[in-house]
C-alpha positions in Angstrom: -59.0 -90.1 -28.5 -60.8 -90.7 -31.8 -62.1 -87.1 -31.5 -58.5 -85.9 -31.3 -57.9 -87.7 -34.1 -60.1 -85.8 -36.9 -60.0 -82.3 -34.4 -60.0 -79.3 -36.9 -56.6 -78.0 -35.3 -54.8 -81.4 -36.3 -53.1 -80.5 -40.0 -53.4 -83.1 -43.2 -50.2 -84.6 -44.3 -48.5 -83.3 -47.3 -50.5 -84.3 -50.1 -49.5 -84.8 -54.6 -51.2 -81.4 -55.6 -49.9 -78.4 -56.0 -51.1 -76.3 -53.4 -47.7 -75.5 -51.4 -49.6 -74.2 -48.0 -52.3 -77.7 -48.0 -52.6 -77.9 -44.6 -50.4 -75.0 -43.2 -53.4 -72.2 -43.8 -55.7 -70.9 -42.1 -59.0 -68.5 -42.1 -58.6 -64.8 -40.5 -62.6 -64.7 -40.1 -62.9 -67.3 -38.3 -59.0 -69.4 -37.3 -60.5 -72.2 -38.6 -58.3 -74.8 -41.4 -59.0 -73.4 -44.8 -59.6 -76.7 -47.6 -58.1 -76.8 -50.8 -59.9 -76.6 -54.5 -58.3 -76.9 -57.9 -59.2 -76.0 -60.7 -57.7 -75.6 -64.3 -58.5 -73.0 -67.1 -58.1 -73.6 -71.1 -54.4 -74.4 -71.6 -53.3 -73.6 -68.1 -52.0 -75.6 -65.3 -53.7 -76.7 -62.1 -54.1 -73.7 -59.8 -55.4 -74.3 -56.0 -57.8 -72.4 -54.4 -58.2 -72.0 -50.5 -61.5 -72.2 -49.5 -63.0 -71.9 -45.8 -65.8 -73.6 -46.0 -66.5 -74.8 -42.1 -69.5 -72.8 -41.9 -71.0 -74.3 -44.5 -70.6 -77.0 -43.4 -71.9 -77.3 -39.9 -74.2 -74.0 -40.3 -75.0 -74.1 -44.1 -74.0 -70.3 -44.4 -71.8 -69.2 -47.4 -68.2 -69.6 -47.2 -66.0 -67.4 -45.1 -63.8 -66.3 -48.0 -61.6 -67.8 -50.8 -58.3 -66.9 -51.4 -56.6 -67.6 -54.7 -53.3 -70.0 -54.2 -50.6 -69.0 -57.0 -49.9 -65.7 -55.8 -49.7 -66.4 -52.6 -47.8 -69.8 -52.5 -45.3 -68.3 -55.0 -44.7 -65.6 -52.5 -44.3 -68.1 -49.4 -41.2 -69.7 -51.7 -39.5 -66.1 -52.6 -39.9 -65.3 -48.6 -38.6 -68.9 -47.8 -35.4 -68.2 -50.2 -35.2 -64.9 -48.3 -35.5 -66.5 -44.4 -33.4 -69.2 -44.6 -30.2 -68.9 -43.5 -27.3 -71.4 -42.2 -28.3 -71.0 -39.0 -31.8 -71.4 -39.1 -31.5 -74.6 -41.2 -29.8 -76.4 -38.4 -32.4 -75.2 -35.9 -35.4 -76.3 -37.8 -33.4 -79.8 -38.4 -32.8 -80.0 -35.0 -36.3 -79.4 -33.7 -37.6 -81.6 -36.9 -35.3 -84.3 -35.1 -37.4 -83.8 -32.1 -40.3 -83.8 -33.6 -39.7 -87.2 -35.3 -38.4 -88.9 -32.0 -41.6 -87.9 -30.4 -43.6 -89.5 -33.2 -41.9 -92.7 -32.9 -42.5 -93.1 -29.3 -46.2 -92.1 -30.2 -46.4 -94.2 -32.8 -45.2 -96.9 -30.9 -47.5 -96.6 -27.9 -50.9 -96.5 -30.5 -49.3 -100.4 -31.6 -49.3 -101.3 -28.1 -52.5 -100.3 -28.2 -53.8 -101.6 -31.1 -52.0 -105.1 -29.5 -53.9 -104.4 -26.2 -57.1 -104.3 -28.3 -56.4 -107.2 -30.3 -55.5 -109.1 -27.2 -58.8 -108.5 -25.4 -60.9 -109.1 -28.8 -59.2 -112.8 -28.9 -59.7 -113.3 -25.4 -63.0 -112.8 -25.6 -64.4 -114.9 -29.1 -62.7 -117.6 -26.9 -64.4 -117.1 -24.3 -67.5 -117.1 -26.3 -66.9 -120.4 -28.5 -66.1 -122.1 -25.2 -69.3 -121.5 -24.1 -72.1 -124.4 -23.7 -74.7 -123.4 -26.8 -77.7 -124.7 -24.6 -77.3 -121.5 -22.2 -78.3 -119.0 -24.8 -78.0 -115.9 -22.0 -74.6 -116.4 -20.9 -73.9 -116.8 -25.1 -75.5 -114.0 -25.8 -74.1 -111.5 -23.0 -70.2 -113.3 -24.3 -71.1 -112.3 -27.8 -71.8 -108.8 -27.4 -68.7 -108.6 -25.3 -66.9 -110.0 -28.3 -68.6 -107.6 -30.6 -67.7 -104.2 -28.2 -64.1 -105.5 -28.4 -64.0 -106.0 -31.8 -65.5 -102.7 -32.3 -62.6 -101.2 -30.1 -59.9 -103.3 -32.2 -60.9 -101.2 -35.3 -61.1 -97.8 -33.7 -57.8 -98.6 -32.5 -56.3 -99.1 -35.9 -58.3 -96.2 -37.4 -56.6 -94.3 -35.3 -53.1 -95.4 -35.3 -53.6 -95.5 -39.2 -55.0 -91.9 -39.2 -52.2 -90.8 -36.6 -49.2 -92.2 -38.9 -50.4 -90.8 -42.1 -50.6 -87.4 -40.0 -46.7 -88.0 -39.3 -45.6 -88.3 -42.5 -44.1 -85.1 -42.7 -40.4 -85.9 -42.0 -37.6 -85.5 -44.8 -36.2 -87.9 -45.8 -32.6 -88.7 -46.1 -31.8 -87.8 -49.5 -34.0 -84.3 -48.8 -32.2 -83.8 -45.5 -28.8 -83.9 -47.0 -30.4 -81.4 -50.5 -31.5 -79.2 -47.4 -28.8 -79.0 -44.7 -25.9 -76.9 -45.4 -26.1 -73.3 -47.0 -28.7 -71.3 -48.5 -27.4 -71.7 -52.0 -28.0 -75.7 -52.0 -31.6 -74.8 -50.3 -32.6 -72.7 -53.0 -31.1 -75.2 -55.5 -33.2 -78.1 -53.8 -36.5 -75.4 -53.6 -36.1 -74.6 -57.5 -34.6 -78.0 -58.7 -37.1 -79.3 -61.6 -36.9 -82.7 -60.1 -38.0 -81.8 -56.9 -41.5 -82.7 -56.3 -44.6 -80.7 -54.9 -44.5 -83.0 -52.2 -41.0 -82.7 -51.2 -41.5 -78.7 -51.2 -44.3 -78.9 -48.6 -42.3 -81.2 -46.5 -39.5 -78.4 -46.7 -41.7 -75.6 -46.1 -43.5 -77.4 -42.8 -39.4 -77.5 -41.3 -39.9 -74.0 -41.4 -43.5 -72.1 -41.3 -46.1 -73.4 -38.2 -49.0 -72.3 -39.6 -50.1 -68.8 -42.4 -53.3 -67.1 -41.5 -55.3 -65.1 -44.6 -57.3 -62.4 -44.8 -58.9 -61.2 -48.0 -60.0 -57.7 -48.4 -58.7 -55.3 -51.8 -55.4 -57.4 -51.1 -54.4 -60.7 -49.5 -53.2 -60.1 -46.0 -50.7 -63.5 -45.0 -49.9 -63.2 -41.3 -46.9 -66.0 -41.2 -46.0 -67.8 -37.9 -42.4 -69.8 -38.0 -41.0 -72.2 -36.0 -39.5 -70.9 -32.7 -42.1 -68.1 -32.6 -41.3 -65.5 -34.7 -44.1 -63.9 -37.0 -44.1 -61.7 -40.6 -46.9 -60.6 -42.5 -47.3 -60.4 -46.3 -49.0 -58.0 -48.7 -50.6 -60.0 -51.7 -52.0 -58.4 -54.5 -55.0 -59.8 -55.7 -54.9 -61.3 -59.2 -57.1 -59.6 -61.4 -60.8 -60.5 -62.2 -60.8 -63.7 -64.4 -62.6 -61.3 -67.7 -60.0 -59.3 -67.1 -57.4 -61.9 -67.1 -59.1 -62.6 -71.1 -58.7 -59.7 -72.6 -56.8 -59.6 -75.3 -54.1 -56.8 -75.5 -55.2 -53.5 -77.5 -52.0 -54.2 -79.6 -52.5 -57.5 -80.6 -55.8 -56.5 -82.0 -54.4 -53.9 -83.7 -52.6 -56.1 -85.6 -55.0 -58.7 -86.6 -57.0 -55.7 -88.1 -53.9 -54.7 -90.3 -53.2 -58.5 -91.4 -56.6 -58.9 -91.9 -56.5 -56.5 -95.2 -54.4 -58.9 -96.9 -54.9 -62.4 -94.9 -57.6 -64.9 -93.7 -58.1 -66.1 -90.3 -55.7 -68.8 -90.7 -52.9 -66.9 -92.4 -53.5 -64.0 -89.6 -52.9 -66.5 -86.9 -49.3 -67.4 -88.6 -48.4 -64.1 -88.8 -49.7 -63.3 -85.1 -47.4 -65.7 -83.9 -44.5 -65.1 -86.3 -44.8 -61.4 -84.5 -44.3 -62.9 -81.1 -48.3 -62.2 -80.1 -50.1 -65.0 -77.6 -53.4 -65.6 -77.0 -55.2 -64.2 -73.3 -53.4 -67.7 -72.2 -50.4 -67.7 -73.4 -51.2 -70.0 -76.3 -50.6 -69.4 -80.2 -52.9 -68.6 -82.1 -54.8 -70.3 -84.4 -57.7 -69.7 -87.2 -60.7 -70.1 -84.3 -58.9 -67.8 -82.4 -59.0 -64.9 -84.9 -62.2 -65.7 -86.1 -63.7 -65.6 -82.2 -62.1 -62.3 -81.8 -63.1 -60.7 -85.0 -67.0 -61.3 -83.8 -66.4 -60.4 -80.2 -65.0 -57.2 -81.1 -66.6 -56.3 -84.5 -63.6 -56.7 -86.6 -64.4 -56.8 -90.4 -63.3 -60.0 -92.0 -61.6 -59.8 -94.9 -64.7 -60.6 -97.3 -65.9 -57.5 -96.0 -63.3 -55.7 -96.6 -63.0 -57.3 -100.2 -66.5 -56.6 -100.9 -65.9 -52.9 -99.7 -63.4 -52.0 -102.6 -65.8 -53.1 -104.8 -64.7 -56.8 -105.8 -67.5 -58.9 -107.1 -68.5 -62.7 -106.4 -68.0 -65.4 -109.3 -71.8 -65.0 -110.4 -71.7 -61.1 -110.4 -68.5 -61.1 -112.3 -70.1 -63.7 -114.9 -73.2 -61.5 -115.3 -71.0 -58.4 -116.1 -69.6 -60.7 -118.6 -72.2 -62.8 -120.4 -70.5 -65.7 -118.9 -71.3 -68.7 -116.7 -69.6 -69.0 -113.1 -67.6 -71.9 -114.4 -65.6 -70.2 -116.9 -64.5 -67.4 -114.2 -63.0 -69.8 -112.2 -61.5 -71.3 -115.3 -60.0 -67.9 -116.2 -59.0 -67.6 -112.9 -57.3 -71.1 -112.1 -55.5 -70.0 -115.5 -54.1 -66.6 -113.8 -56.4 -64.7 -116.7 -58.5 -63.2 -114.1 -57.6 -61.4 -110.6 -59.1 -62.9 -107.4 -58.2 -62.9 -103.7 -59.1 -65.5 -101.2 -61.3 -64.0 -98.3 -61.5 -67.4 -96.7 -59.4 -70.9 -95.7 -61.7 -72.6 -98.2 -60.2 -71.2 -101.1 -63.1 -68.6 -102.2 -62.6 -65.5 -103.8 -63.6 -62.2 -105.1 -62.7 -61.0 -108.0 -62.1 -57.3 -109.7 -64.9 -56.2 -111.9 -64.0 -55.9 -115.5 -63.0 -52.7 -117.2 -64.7 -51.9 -120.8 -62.2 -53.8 -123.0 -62.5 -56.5 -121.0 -65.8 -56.8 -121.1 -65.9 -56.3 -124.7 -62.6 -58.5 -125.6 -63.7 -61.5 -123.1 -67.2 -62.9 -125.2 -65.8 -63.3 -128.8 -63.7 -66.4 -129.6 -62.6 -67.9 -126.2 -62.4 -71.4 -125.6 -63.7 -70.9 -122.3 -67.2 -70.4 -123.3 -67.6 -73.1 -125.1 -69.8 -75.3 -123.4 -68.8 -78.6 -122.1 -70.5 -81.6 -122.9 -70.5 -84.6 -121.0 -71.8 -87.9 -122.2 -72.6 -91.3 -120.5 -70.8 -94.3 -121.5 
């Protein structure tokens, strides 16, 4: 019995995560139950995974195969909405009403069990307190009777405990009444915000036995309902995760245009002023910019600055006979034309033409040199 109990064929009760088909799915190499992984990418959601992993297991060879959930759980709920129909809601009600009768009559008979089992445990520590200490064989044969019973007591309630978590599939009442009726308040239960994961698995189990996958250059989703009948499905395979990163040709077209007149920072407000995202569907930010300019060989805007010929603080100043400090002076005071080529606030700044150069040296206050004393 306890063997029947963790069988690969028996399925797992519905479960918090989001994997729709948890328990439902199995392998097309092999018919074995398929396991779930999650996993979750930078600023994504948890996405499942279904992994056969049996031979691995028991054999140590590499997994059968892994199929990627999202896809194919999404289409399982479009081919739900498109199945269920009046008439097929009251069937699969019906039979889940069967199915929950039989479960309570199982579920009784394991207590009885369990009772049995306790019964005979009881029955036999009395029999072993009551014996006389001073005949240590008849104590010792009584106390490993106790022992085997006590060890059959907690098999008993592993497996009643492991059978009525298994039957925990029913609806409830409140998801019975969202359920029965037409298609329109079905599909209002299936895409109802406040319906949980849970409560969708326990919907989809009233209506699909089982969904056997086979991966090849699509997913191949051989469906088998309840009462019989069978459909397959055609699931394109999501593309490879570098793929999945790339970052569209037109949004880097437009980071090289803002970059002429922007830093990173200022490009990522624009970027997401023009609607753009990032590979996940985040906004953009100064990192972001900056990652992709290196990964692509984008010049930044220094370079760009120092392309047209603009000159750093100290070059300008040695054009000009001048210390650093008195550019930035000049500048601060709008005197002198600079643009930022970083979120830092540094600049480059237009070399002089001749007047300036001959104008800026005689009489400025700027070059007088500052001194500071101690006090």
């Amino acid at each position: 019995m306890n063997s029947q109990a963790y069988a690969p064929q028996r399925f797992s009760p519905p479960r918090e995560g989001p994997a729709l088909l948890q328990g439902l799915i199995l392998c097309g190499k092999c018919g074995e139950r398929m396991t779930v992984r999650y996993h979750q990418r930078a600023g994504q959601r948890i996405v499942p995974d279904y992994l056969c992993q049996h031979k691995s297991i028991e054999q140590g060879e590499p997994p059968c195969q892994r199929i990627p959930g999202s896809d194919l759980d999404r289409c399982i709920g479009r081919l739900l909405m498109q199945r269920v129909t009046p008439e097929a809601l009251a069937l699969t009600l019906a039979v889940q009403d069967e199915l929950v009768s039989r479960a309570d009559e199982a579920r009784r008979l394991r207590h009885l069990q369990v009772e049995r089992a306790q019964y005979e445990a009881d029955l036999a520590q009395r029999r072993y307190l009551k014996v006389d200490p001073e005949n240590r064989l008849v104590a010792t044969v009584l106390e490993a009777e106790w022992n085997t019973k006590l060890r059959e007591l907690e098999e008993a309630r592993a497996i009643e405990e492991q059978y009525n978590q298994s039957d925990q599939h029913q609806v409830s009442e409140e998801e019975r009444t969202e359920i029965d009726g037409t298609p329109e308040r079905f599909r209002r239960f299936w895409e109802n915000s406040k319906t949980t994961v849970r409560q969708r698995k326990r919907a989809i189990r009233l209506v699909i036995e089982d969904v056997t996958v086979h991966k090849s250059d699509q997913i191949v989703a051989h469906i088998r309902f309840k009462g019989g009948a069978t459909q397959t499905l055609m699931v394109p395979l999501p593309p490879p995760f570098a793929q999945s990163r790339l970052t569209p040709p037109e949004t880097l077209a437009a980071m090289d245009r803002l970059l002429e007149e922007h830093t990173d920072t200022e490009v990522a407000a624009q970027l997401n002023q023009q609607g753009h995202r990032t590979f996940d569907g985040l906004l953009f930010r100064g990192i972001h910019v900056y990652q992709l300019r290196r990964h692509h060989s984008i010049p930044d805007r220094y370079t760009r600055l120092r392309s047209q010929g603009m000159l750093t603080a100290e070059e300008l100043a040695s054009k000009l006979g001048v210390s650093a400090q008195v550019i930035w002076r000049r500048y601060h005071k709008g005197r002198i034309i600079g643009a930022r080529y970083n979120d830092r606030g540094s600049c480059l700044f237009l070399p002089p033409d001749e007047e300036q150069q001959a104008r800026l040296p005689e009489n400025d206050n700027d070059l007088r040199d500052e001194v500071h004393y101690a006090t």
